[in-house]
C-alpha positions in Angstrom: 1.8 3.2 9.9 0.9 7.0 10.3 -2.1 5.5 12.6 0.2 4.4 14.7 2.3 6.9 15.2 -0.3 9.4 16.2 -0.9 7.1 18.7 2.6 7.1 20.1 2.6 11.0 19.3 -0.4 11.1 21.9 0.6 8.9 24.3 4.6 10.3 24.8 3.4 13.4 26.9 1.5 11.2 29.1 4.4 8.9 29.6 6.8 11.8 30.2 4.8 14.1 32.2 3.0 11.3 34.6 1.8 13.0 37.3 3.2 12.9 40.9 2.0 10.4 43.2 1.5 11.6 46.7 3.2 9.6 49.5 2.0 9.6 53.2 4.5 9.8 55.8 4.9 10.1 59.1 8.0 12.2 61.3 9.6 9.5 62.9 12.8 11.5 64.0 13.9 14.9 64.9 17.9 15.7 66.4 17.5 19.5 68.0 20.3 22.1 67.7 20.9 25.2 69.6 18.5 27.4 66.5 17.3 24.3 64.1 16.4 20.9 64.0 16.8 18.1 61.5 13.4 16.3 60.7 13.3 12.6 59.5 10.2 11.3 58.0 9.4 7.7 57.0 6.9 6.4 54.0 6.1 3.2 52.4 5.4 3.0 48.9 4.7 0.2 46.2 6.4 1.1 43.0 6.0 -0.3 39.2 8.8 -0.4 36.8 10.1 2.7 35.3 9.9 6.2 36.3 8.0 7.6 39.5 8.0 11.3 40.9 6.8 10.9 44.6 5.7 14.0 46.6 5.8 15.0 50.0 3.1 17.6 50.5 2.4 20.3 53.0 6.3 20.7 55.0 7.1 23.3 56.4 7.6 26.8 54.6 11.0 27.4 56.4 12.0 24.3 55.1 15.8 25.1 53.8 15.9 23.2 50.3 19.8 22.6 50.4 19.6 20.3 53.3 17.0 17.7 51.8 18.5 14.1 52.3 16.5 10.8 51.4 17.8 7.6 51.6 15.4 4.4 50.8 15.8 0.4 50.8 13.3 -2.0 50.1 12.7 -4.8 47.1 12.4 -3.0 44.6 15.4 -2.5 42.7 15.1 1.1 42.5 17.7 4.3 41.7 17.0 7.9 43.5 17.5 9.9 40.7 17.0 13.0 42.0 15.3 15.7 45.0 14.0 18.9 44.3 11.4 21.3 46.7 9.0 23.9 45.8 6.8 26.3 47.1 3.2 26.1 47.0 0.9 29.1 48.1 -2.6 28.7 49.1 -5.7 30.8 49.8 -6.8 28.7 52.9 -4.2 28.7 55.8 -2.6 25.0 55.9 -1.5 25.0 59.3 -4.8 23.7 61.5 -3.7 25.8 64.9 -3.4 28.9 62.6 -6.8 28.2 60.9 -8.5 27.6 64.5 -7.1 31.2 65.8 -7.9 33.2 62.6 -11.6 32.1 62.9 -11.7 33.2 66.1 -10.2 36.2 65.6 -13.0 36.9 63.1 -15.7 35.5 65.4 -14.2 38.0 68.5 -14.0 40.7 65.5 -18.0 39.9 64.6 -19.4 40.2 68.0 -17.4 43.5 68.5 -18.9 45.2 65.6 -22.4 43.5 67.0 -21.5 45.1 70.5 -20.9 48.9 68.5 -24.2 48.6 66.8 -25.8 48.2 69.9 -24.1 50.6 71.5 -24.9 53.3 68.8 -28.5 52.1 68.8 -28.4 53.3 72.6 -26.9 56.5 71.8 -29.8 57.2 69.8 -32.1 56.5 72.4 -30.6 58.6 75.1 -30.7 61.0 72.6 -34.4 60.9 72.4 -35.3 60.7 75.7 -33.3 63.8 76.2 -34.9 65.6 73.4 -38.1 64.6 75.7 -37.5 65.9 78.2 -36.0 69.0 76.8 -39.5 69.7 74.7 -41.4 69.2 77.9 -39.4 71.4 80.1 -38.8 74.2 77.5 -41.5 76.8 77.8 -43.0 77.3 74.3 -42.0 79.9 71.8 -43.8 82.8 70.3 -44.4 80.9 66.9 -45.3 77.9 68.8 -49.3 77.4 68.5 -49.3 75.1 71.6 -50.2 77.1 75.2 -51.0 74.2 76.9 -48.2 73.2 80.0 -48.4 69.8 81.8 -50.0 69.1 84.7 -47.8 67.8 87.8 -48.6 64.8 87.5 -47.5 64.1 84.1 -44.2 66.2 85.1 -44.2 63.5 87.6 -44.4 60.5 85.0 -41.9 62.5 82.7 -39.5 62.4 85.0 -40.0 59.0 86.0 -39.9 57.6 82.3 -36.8 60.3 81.8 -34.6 58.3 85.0 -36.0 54.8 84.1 -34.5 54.6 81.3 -32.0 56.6 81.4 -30.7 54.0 84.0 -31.6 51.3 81.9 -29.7 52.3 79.0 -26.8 53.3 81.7 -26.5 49.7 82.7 -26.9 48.0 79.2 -24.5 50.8 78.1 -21.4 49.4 80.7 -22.6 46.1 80.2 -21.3 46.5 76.4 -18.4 48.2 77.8 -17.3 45.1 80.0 -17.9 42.9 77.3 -16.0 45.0 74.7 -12.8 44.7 77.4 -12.7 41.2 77.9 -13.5 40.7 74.0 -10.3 42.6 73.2 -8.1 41.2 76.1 -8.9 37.3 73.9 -8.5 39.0 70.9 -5.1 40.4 71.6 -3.8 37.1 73.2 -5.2 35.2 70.4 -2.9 37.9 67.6 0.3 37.3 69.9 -0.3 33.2 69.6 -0.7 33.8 65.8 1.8 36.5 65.6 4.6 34.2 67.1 3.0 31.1 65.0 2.8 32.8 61.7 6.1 34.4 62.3 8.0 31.0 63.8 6.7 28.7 61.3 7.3 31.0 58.3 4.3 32.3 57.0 0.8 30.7 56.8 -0.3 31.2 53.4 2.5 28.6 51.6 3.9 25.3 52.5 6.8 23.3 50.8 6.2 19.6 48.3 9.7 17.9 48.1 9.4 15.9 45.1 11.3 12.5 44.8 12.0 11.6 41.1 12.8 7.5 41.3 13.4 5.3 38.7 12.5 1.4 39.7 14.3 -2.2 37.2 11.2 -4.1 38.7 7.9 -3.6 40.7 8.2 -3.5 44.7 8.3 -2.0 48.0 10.5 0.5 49.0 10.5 2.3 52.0 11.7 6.1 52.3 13.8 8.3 54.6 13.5 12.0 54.2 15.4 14.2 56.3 15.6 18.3 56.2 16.5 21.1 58.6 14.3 23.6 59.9 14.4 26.8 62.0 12.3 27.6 64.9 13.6 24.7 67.1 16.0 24.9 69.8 16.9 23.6 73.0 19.0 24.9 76.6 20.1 22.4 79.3 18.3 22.4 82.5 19.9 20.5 85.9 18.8 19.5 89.4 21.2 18.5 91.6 20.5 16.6 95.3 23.2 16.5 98.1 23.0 13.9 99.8 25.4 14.9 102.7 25.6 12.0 104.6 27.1 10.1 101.6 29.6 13.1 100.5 27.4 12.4 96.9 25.5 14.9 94.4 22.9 13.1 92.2 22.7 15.2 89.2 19.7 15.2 86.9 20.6 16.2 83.5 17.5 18.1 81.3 16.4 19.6 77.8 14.6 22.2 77.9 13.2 21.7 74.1 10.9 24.5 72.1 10.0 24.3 68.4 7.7 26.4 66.4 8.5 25.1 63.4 4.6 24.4 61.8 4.9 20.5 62.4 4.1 18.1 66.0 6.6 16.2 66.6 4.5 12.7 68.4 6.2 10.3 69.6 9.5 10.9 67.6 13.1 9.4 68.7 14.3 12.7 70.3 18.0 13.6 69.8 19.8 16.7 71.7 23.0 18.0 69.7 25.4 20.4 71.4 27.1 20.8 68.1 26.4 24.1 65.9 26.2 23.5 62.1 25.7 26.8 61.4 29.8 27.3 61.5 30.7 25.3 59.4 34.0 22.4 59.5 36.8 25.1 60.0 38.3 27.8 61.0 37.8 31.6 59.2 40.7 32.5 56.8 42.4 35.8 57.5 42.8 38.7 54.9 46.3 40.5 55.2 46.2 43.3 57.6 47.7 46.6 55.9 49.7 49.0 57.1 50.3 52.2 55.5 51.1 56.5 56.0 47.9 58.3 55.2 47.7 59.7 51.8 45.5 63.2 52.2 42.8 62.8 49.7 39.7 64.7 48.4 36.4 63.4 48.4 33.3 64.7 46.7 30.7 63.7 49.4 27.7 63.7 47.7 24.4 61.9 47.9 25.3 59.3 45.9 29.0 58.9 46.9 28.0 59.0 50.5 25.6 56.2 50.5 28.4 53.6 48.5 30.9 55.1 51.2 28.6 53.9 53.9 27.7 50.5 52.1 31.5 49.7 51.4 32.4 46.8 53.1 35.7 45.4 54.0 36.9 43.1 50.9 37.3 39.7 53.5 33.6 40.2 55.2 32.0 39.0 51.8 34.6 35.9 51.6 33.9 35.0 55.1 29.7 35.2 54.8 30.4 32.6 51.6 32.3 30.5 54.1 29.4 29.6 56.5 28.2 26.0 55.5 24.4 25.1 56.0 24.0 22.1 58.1 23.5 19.2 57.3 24.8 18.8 53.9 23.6 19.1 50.9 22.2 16.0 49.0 24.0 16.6 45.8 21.8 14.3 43.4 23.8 11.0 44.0 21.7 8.0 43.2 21.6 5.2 45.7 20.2 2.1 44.7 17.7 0.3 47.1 18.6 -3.4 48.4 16.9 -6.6 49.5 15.3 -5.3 52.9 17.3 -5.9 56.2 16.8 -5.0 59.6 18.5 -1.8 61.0 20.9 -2.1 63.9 19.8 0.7 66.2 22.1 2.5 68.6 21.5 1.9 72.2 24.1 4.0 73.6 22.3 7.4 75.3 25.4 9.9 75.0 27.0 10.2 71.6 30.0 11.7 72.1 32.7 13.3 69.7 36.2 15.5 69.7 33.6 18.7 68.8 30.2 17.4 70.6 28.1 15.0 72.1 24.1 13.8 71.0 22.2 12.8 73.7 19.4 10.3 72.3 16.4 10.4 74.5 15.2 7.5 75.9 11.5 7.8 75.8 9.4 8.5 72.8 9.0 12.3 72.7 5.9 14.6 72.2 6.3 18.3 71.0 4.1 20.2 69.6 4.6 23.1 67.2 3.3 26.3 69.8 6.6 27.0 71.1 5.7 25.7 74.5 8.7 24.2 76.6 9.1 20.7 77.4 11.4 19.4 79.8 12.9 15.9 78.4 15.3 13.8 80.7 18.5 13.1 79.1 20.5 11.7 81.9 21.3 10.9 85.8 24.7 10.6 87.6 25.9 10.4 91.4 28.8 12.3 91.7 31.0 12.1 94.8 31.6 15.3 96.1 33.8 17.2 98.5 32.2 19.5 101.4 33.4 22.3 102.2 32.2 25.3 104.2 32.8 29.0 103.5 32.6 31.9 105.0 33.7 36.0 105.4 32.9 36.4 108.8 34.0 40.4 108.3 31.0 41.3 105.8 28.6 38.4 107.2 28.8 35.8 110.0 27.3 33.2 108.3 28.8 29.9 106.7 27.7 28.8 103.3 27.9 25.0 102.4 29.7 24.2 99.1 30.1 21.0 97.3 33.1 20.6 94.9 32.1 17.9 92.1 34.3 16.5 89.5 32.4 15.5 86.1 33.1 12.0 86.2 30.6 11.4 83.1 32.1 10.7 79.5 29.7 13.8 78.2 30.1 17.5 78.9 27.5 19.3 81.0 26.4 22.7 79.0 25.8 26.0 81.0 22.3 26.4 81.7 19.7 26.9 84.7 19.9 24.5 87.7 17.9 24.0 90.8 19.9 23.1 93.8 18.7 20.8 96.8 19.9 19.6 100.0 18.7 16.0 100.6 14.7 16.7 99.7 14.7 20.7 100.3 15.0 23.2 97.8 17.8 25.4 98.3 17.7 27.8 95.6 17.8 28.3 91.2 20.9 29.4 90.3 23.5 28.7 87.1 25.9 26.2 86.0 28.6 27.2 83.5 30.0 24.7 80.8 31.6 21.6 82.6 34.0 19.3 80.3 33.9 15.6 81.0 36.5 15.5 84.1 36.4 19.0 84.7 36.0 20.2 88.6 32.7 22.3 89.3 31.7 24.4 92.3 27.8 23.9 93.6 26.9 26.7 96.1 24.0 25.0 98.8 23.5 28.1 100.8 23.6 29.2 104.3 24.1 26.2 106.7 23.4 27.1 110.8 25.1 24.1 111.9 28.2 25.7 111.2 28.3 28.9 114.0 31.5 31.5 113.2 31.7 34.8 115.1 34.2 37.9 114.4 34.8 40.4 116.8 37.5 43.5 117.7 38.9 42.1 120.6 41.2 45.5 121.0 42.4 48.5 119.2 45.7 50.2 120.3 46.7 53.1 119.8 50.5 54.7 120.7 53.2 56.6 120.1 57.0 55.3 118.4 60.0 57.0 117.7 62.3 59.2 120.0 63.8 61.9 117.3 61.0 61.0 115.2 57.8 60.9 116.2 55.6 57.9 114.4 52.2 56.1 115.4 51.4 53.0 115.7 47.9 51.7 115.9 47.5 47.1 116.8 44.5 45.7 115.8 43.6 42.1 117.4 40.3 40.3 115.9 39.0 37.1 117.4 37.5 34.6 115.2 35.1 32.0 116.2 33.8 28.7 114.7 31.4 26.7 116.3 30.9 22.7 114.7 27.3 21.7 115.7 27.0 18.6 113.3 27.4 15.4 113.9 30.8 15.2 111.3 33.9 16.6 110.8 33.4 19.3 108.6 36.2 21.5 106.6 36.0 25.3 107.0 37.5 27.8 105.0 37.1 32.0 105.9 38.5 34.8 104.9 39.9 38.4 106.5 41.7 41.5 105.1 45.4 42.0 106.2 45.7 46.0 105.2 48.1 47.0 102.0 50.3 49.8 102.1 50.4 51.9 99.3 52.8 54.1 100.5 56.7 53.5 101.9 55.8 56.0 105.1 52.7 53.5 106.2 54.1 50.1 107.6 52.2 47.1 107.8 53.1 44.1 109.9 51.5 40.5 110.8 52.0 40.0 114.2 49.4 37.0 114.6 49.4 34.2 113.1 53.7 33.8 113.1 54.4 35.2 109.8 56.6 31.9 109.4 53.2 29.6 109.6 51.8 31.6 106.9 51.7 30.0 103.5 51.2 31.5 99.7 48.5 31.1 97.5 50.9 29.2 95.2 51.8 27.1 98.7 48.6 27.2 100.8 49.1 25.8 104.6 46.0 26.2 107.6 46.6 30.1 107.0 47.9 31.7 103.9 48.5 35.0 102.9 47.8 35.8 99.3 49.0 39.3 96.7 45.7 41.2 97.6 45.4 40.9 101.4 43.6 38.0 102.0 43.7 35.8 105.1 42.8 32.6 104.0 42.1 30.2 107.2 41.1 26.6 105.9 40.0 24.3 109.1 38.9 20.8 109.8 36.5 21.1 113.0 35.4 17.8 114.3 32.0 17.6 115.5 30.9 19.7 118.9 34.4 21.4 118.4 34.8 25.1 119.3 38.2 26.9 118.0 39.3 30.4 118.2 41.6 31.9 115.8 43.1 35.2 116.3 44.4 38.0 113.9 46.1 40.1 115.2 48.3 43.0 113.2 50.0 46.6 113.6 49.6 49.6 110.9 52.6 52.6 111.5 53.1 55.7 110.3 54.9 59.4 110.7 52.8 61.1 113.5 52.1 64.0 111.1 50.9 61.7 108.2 47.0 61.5 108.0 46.3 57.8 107.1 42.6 56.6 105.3 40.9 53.2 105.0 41.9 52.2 108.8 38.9 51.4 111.1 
């Protein structure tokens, strides 16, 4: 009886403390936030009844532990018991790319102290051949015991040997000197890569193990999901847009722009673009009560000590409101979810995920990106849009019409601000921005300068004269002549602008004379020609093609003869 329980004794610890079996797996996933990313990696394992701890070895260091989520199905009749993480350190670097750069570093740094030998070893020499040439030029000294001077013709050699090679050591010397540039030009290229590796991927002397603790009813198969959020991953949108004029139509390209850094590849992963931002949490701040109160005059002993909690106080809601942020995703908080006879998945097919709060764009095509913080542009959508032409123009500062297309988002997702190249029909117009567009929202795409609109301003006259017969005044008419020229083959809509002058003072009279101040509309009622709070004229014209039209402007400024007016031309 003791025998045998020695023997159980001996064999608890092993049955209690079994050690981790190490799982591979494989990133099959990643969505991408504005500042993080959610992984989601896939094993396969065959478990035995009872107990299991599973490891993931060698994630990320950034790795935040609250997020960790695993899910798994299978045959087995398993429980997930719990998920834990931890930090391993290491003397070897783990991550391959930062291994590959720190040995070069230390290759570049072993043929640069090579390169300094040398160059010492040169030193010496031109030392010595200087010392050469000094002992045989230097006449010799009373001690000296020598008396015999060289011939010419050995001054002749000396000086030959002497400017041999002291050119040759020259040459060899800026030789070293080329190579010791381009040597440190790699080397400091190669610290920024490793800088912005070491720095992006959270260190590269420790990794994270998420341990899986499992506990299986009966032998089986059970296959894993592990998700986690990292930083070091973002993405911005990116758009090109085509006009296709001749069908009144803008075929808009919608792109991410993805980066990560975040000490994994990501190969041909399901690629999902979130506009949503985790990092604030499901709600609004709460508010602390805002105090008012009389001053009560106060001494303060200011002194070292006091001073530094002074400038460390913070107000009593900041605290309250940091605790407030939540981490996305959530938190796995040790739930266990038993694993069912294996099904297939039903997969979404839809490309735009769309919510009250945001909108996931799932990318078609198996993505590829790899942890060096390089951009990759991924297609996430396509839309023709029709669009409205219009052409603008302020003929007083420049007479030039620019071409305008007025789009509404007809799409079920919203279109993010970000960069966007612009193009009429196949040519490149110019880069430019797009702000934030809501799904049905109206949007403004500027397409440049367009000749085949002509317009043309010019002073037609400039009157000056005299009013008033017991009061002298002065009266000064302005007439401008505006016009627009349609060289396309359509009828186009035109829309320029002038400056009616405002008065800022009762004694200087401004009046409208041309258009009829009764054709004139408002901004709130717009007609061909409105008139709006600040001054502007606002002419809006359809020109059918080959059509030339003139538009005049035409309008008086009066005053007291002894009042000096500014701002008139």
């Amino acid at each position: 009886m003791k025998t045998l329980l020695l023997a159980l004794l001996v064999l608890a610890p092993v049955a209690l403390f079994a050690e981790p079996t190490p799982v591979s797996s494989q990133i099959n996933s990643a969505t991408v936030y504005r500042d993080r990313a959610v992984v989601t990696r896939s094993a396969h394992v065959e478990l035995t009844a009872g107990e299991t701890q599973l490891t993931f070895d060698k994630l990320p260091a950034t790795l935040v532990d609250q997020s960790l989520q695993v899910s798994g199905r299978g045959t087995a009749s398993a429980t997930i018991l719990d998920v834990s993480a931890r930090t391993t350190f290491v003397e070897a670097t783990p991550d391959a790319r930062v291994k590959a750069l720190e040995d070069e570093i230390k290759a570049i740094a072993k043929k640069e102290r090579t390169l300094k030998d040398r160059a010492a070893v040169l030193e010496q020499q031109r030392a010595l051949v200087a010392r050469i040439e000094t002992s045989a030029t230097t006449p010799p000294s009373k001690e000296s015991t020598t008396t015999t001077r060289p011939t010419f013709d050995e001054w002749q050699k000396l000086i030959t040997f002497a400017d041999d090679n002291r050119s040759k050591l020259t040459a060899e010397q800026q030789s070293l000197d080329t190579q010791h540039e381009e040597l440190d030009a790699r080397k400091s290229a190669l610290e920024e890569q490793l800088n912005q590796l070491r720095g992006q991927a959270g260190g590269d002397r420790s990794f994270k193990t998420v341990v899986v603790r499992v506990s299986a009813a009966k032998a089986g198969s059970l296959d894993l999901s592990l998700a986690y959020t990292v930083p070091g991953a973002s993405w911005t949108p990116s758009y090109d847009a085509r006009l296709r004029a001749e069908e009144r139509a803008v075929e808009l390209t919608y792109f991410g722009i993805v980066r990560q850094a975040t000490g994994e590849d990501w190969k041909a992963i399901a690629l999902t673009l979130s506009t949503a931002s985790p990092s604030l949490g499901g709600g609004a701040p709460e508010l602390n009560p805002w105090i008012v109160d009389v001053v009560q005059p106060i001494t303060v002993d200011l002194s070292a000590a006091t001073a530094y909690k002074v400038k460390r106080a913070k107000p009593p809601g900041e605290v309250q409101a940091f605790n407030r942020v939540a981490a996305a995703p959530s938190q796995m908080e040790g739930r266990g979810m038993v694993a069912v006879e294996e099904t297939d998945a039903s997969l979404a097919t839809a490309t735009v995920d769309s919510s009250a709060t945001s909108a996931s764009f799932k990318i078609a095509a198996a993505a590829t990106i790899l942890s060096d913080n390089t951009p990759q542009k991924v297609g996430i959508t396509s839309a023709k849009l029709a669009a409205k032409l219009q052409y603008q123009s302020t003929p007083r500062a420049q007479e030039t019409a620019f071409l305008s297309a007025y789009v509404i988002n007809s799409t079920d997702f919203p279109f993010l601000a970000g960069s966007m190249n612009t193009f009429l029909d196949d040519t490149f117009i110019a880069t430019s921005s797009l702000k934030t567009v809501m799904a049905g929202e109206k949007f403004e795409l500027a397409l440049g300068a367009d000749e085949g609109i002509a317009i043309k301003r010019k002073l037609v006259n400039r009157f000056a004269e005299d009013t008033g017969l017991t009061s002298k005044g002065r009266r000064v008419t302005y007439e401008f002549l505006t016009t627009v020229m349609n060289n396309k083959k359509t009828t186009e809509r035109v829309v320029f602008k002038d400056l009616l002058p405002i008065s800022r003072n009762e004694k200087i009279i401004v009046k409208l004379l041309g258009p009829d101040p009764k054709d004139v509309g408002t901004k709130d009622k717009p007609k061909e020609v409105s008139l709006e709070d600040d001054g502007k004229m606002i002419w809006r014209i359809d020109i059918k093609p080959g059509e030339k039209r003139e538009i005049q402007f035409k309008f008086s400024v009066e005053h007291p003869a002894d009042v000096t007016v500014t701002g008139l031309e």
